[in-house]
RONUGU-881151 format. One record per residue (C-alpha): residue in three letters; x, y, z. Coordinates in steps of 0.25 Angstrom, whole numbers. Example, Ala and Ser with C-alpha at 12.3 -4.5 7.8 and 13.67 -1.06 7.14 Angstrom:
BEGIN
<r residu="ala" u="49" v="-18" w="31"/>
<r residu="ser" u="55" v="-4" w="29"/>
***
This chain:
BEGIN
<r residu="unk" u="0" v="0" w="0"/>
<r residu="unk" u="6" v="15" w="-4"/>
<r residu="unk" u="1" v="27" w="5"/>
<r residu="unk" u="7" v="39" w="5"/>
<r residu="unk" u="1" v="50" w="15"/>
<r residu="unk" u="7" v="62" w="22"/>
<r residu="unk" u="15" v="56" w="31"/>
<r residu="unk" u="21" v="64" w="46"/>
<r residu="unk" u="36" v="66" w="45"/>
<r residu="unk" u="37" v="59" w="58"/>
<r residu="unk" u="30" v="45" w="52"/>
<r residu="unk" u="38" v="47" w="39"/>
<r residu="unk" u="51" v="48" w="49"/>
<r residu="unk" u="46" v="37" w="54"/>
<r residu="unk" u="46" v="26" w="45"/>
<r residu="unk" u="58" v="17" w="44"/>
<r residu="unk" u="63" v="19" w="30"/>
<r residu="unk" u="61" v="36" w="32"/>
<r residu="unk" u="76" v="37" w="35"/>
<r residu="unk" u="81" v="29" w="22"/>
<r residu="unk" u="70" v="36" w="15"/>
<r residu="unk" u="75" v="50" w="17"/>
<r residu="unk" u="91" v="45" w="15"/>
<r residu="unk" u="87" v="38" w="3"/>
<r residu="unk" u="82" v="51" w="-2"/>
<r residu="unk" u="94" v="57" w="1"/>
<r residu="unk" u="103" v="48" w="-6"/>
<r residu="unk" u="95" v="46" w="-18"/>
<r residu="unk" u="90" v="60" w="-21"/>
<r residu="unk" u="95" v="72" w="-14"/>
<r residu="unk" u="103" v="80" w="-21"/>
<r residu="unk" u="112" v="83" w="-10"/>
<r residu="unk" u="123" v="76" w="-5"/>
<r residu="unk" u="121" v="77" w="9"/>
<r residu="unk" u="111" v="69" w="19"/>
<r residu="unk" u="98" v="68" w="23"/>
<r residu="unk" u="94" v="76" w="34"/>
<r residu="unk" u="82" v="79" w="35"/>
<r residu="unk" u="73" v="89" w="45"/>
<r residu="unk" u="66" v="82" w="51"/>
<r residu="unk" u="60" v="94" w="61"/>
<r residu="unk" u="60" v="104" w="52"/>
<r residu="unk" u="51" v="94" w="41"/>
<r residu="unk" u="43" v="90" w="56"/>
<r residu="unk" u="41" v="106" w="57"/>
<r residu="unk" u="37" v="109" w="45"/>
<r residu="unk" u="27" v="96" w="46"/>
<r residu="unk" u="22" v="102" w="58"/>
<r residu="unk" u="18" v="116" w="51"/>
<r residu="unk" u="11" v="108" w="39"/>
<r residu="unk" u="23" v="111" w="29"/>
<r residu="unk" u="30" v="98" w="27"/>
<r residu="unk" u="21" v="85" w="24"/>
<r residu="unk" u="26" v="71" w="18"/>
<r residu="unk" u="19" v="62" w="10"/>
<r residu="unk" u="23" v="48" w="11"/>
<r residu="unk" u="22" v="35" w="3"/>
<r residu="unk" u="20" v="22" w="10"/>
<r residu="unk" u="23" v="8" w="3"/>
<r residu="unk" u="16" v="-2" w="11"/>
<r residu="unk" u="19" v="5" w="24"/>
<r residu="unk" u="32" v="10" w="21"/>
<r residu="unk" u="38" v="23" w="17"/>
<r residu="unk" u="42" v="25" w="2"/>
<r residu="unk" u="42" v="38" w="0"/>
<r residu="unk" u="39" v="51" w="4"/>
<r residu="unk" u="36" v="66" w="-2"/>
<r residu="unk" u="38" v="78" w="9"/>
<r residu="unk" u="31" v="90" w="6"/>
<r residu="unk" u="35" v="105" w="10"/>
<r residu="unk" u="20" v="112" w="10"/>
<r residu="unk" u="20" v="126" w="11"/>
<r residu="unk" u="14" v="137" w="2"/>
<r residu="unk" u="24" v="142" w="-7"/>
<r residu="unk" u="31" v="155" w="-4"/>
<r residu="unk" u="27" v="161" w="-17"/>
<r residu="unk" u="15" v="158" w="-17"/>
<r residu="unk" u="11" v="156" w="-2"/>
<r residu="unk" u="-3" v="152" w="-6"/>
<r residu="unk" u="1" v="142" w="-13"/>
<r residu="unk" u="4" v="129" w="-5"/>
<r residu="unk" u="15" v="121" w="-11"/>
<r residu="unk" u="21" v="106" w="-6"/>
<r residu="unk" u="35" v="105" w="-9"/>
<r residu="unk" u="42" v="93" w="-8"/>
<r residu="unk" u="57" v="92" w="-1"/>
<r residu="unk" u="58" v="76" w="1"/>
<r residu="unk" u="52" v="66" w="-9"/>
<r residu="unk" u="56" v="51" w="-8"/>
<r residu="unk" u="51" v="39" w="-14"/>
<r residu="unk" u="60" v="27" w="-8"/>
<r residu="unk" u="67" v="18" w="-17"/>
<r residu="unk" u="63" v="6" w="-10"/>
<r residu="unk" u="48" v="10" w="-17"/>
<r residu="unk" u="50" v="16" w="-31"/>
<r residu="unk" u="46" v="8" w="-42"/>
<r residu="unk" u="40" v="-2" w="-33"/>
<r residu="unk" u="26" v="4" w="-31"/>
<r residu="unk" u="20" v="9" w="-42"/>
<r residu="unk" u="23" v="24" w="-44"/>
<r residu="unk" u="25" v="26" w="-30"/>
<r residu="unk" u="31" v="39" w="-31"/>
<r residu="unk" u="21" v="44" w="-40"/>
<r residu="unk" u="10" v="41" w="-30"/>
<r residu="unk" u="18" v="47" w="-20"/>
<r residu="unk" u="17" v="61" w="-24"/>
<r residu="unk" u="4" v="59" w="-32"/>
<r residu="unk" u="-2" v="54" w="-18"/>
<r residu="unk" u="3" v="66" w="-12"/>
<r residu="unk" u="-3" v="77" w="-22"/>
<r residu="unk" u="-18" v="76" w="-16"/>
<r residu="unk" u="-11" v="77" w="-2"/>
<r residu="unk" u="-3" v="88" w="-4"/>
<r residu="unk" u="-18" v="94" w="-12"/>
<r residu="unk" u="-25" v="92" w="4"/>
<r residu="unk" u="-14" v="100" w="9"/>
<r residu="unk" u="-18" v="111" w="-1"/>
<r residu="unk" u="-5" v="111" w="-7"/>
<r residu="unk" u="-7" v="117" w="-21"/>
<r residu="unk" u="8" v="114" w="-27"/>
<r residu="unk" u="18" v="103" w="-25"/>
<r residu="unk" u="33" v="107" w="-28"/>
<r residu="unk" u="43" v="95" w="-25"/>
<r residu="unk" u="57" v="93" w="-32"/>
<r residu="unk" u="63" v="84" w="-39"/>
<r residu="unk" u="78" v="76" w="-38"/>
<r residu="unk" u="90" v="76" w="-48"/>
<r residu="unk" u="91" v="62" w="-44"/>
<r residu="unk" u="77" v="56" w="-47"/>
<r residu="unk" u="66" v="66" w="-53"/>
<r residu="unk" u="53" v="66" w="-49"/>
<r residu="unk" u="49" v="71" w="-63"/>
<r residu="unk" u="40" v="59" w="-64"/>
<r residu="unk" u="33" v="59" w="-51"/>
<r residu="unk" u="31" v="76" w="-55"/>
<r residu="unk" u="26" v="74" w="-69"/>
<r residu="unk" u="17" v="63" w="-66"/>
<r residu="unk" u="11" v="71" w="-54"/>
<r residu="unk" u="9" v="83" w="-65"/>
<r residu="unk" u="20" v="90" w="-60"/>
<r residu="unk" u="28" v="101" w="-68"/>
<r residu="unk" u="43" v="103" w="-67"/>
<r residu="unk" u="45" v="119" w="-64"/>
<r residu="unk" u="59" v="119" w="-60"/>
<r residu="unk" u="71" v="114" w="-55"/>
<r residu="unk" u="78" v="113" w="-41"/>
<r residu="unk" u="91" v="116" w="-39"/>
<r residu="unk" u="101" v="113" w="-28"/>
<r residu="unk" u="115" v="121" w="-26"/>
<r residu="unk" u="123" v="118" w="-13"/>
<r residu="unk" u="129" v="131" w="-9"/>
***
């Protein structure tokens, strides 16, 4: 059985393959060379204030992927609520297993993000493996690129 749902970041934390989930991430798909450390206050913080949500992707009652929304209007346009995403991860243990269980995952999580009265969703994509695919298929345009310089 698949179900993904908004899932607390404390019951995300607390499944057993979290960990490997998150190093996995940054070994396969982080462009920087430097290891994962995540925030976990500052994410707890912003969870508590409504502004940081994760929808998670359960494979028979295990945790195969995840998208971590930042939900927060848009300082241009601050009527205007907008759901960006800073963590996206589908293990490797699962693609290709279950029949576009990627896909599902973010097209499960486009009604959800609807109920929260988000009107935009912007996520970015990896050098290492595009999520040009998922975006295309979920009617998506490309409107950009993202750069990164270490200073």
């Amino acid at each position: 059985m698949i179900r993904c749902a908004w899932t607390p970041l404390a019951e995300v934390l607390a499944e057993p393959n979290a960990g490997d989930m998150i190093r996995a991430y940054s070994d396969e798909l982080s462009p920087l060379d430097e290891p994962a450390d995540p925030d976990w206050p500052a994410m707890a913080a912003m969870e508590a204030r409504g502004e940081y949500r994760i929808w998670a992707c359960h494979v028979e009652g295990t945790l195969a992927g995840y998208i971590a929304f930042l939900i927060q209007p848009h300082l241009d346009y601050k009527g205007l609520l907008f759901a960006f995403t800073p963590q996206h991860y589908l293990s490797s243990a699962f693609r290709d297993k279950h029949e576009l269980l990627g896909w599902r995952m973010w097209k499960s999580a486009i009604p959800a993000l609807r109920e929260l009265g988000v009107r935009f969703l912007m996520s970015h994509d990896s050098s290492k493996r595009s999520l040009l695919p998922f975006m295309l298929a979920l009617d998506a345009r490309p409107i950009g690129c993202v750069y990164l310089k270490e200073l």
